[in-house]
N, C-alpha and C positions, 0 to 999 in steps of 0.2 A: 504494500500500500504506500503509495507516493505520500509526502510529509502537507500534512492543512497548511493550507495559506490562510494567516491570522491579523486578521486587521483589529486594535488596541483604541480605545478609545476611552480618556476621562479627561479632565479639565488641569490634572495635576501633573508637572512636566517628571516630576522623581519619581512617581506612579507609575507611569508609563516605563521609562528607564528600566524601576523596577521588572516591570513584566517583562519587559523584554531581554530581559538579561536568565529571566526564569525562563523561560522557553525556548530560546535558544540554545544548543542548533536542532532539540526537536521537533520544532516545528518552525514553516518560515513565516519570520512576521514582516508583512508584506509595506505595513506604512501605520500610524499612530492618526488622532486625530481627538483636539481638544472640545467640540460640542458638536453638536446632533447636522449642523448643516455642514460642517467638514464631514461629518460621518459621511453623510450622505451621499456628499459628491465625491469621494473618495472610495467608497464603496461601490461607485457605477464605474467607474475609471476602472476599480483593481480586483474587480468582483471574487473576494474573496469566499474559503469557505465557512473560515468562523470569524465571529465580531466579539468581541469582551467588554464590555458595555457598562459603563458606571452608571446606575440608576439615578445619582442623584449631580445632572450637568445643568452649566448656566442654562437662562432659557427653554427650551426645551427640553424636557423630561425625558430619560433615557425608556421609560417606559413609552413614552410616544415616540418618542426615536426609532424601538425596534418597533411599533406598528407602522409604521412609515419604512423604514427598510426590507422589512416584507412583504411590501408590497411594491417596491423595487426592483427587490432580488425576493423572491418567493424562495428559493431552495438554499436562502445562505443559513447557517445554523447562530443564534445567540444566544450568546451566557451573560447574564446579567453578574456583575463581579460588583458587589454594594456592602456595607456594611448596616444595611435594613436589613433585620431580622424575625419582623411583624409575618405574620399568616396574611395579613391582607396584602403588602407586598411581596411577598411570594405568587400570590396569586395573581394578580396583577402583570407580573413579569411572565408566567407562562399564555397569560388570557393575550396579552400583547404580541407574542409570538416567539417567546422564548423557546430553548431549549434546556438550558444547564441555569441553574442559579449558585453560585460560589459566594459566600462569605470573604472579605479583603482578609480578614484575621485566619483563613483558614485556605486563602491561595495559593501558596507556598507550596503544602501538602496534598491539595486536591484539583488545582487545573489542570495539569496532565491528561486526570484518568477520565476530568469532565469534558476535556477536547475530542479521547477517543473516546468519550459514551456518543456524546453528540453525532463524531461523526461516524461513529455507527449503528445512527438513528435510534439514539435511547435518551431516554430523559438522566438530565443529574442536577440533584438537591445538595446542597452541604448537609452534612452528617452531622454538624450543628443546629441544625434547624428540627425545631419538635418533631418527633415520629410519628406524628398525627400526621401534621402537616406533608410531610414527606410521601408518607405513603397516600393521601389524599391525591397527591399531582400527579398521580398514573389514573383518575378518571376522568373522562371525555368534559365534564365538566372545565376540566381545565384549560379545554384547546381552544385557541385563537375562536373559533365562530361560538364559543361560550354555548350557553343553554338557555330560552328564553322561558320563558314562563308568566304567568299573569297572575302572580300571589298578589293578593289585596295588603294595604296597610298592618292589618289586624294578623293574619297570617306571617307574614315578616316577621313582627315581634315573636308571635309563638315560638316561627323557625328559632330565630334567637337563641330564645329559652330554651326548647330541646335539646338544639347544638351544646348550650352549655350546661346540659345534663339537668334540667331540671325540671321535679314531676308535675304531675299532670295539677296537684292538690295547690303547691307553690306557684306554678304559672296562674290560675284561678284566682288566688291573692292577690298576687301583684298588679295584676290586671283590673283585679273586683269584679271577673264576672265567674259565672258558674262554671264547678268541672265536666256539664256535658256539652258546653259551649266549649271550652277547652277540646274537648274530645271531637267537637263536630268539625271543629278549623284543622285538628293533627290529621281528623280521616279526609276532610279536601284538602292539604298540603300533599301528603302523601300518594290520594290517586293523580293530583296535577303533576307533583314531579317521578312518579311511578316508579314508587321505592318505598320499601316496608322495616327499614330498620335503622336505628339511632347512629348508627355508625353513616350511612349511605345521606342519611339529613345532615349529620356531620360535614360532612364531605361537599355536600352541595353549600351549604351556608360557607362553608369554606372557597369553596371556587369563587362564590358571587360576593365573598368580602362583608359578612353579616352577620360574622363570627367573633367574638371576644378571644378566640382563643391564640 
């Protein structure tokens, strides 16, 4: 297998340095770029196979970044490399069109093997990142064209609360309405997003960012 062509992208010039002194000579890194419109136009120039993508660049957001480079270059692979740590940031980076998400604190030890997961069409999480979370981003939920749904206000919150492991008796509190009203929002959340267990609502509130956890 020929070596990824790796285009680097963050706003910090000894960042970049860094990385590139990390990957070399395993991989070739084709050209650096400090915000989202260098990205851009540097990326149609040198159409690389991977981008390493700092989530948090002047102006434009590396998370728009990569929904914008995807739709560029459709088949270039991105790893978000951030020091965001949040479930809804993670989510976010693969809804966007991620591939790999790396922790900066945990680069060092894990770009490598999230270069070849990528480009052997496999997703990679930091192993810092909760193992909820992690194993959540292997469902469909996660991919770029997301999952739409038409949860009402009232439903959202419930979703919420289940996500965050809370029964049926507690939700009805907090809320102030009754537990078969409780019960009647958990049985249409569940046939709308066609899924029957606390883990898979998990997982959904997880993709769509309306999760505490």
């Amino acid at each position: 297998m020929s070596r990824a062509n790796v285009l680097l992208v963050d706003d910090h010039p000894l960042v970049l340095d860094s990385l590139r002194q990390l990957l070399e000579p395993q991989f070739t890194v084709v050209g650096s770029a400090h915000d989202a419109q260098e990205l851009l136009s540097l990326a149609k120039e040198l159409h690389p196979d991977v981008v390493l993508l700092d989530a948090m660049l002047p102006g434009l957001s590396g998370f728009d970044a990569a929904r914008q480079l995807k739709i560029l270059l459709p088949s270039v692979k991105i790893i978000l490399v951030t020091m965001l740590t949040e479930a809804i940031s993670v989510s976010e980076a693969f809804r966007a069109g991620a591939s790999g998400y790396v922790l900066k604190q945990s680069a060092s030890d894990e770009l490598h093997a999230a270069i070849d997961a990528v480009m052997a069409n496999r997703r990679f999480v930091s192993r810092k990142i909760d193992a909820d979370v992690r194993e959540a981003v292997e469902h469909e939920w996660f991919r770029p064209e997301g999952y739409s749904s038409d949860l009402t206000g009232r439903q959202r919150e419930i979703l919420v609360l289940l996500a965050d492991g809370r029964s049926t008796k507690d939700i009805a509190q907090q809320l102030n309405i009754s537990m078969k009203t409780v019960e009647f929002h958990k049985a249409n959340i569940t046939r709308k997003l066609g899924v029957h267990t606390t883990s898979d609502l998990i997982k959904f509130a997880l993709a769509q960012g309306i999760t505490s956890l």
